[in-house]
N, C-alpha and C positions, 0 to 999 in steps of 0.2 A: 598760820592758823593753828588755834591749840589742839593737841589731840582730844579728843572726847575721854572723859573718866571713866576710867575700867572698876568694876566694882568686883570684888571676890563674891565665890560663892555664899559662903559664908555670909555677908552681907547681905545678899540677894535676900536671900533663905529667912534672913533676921526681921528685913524689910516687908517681905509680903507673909509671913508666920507661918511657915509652910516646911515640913521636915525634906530633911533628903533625900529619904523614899517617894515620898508623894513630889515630890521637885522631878524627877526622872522620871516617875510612870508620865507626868503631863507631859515631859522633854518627850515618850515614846513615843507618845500619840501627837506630839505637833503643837499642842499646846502650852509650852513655856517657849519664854523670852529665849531670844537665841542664844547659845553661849561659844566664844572660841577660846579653841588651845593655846594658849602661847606654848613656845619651843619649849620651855623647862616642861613643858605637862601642867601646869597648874590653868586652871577655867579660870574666866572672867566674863561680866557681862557689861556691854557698855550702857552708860548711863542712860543713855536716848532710845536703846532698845530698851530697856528695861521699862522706862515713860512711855514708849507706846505699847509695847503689853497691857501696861495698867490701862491705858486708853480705850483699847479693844476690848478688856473684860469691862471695862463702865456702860462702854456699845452695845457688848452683848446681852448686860442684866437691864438694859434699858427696854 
């Protein structure tokens, strides 16, 4: 089975047009897509988290 595609932040950010401050204040409060570390330290989001975020906010303005 293939791994799921890891998107950088950077990407993320590009994707839903959101800076990097307001990326973390949501991250504080719970409300961003989840993100993990890989060992070098660098974030990633995987692709399918990142789709059901988008999912949940479409839910929520619904």
């Amino acid at each position: 089975m293939a791994q799921p595609k890891m998107l950088k932040l950077r990407e993320v950010l590009e994707e839903i047009d959101m800076s990097r401050a307001a990326f973390y204040r949501m991250r504080a409060r719970g409300q961003a897509p989840r993100i993990r570390k890989l060992p070098n330290g660098q974030l990633r989001v995987r692709r399918t988290d990142l789709d059901a975020w988008w999912e949940a906010c479409e839910q929520d303005a619904a």
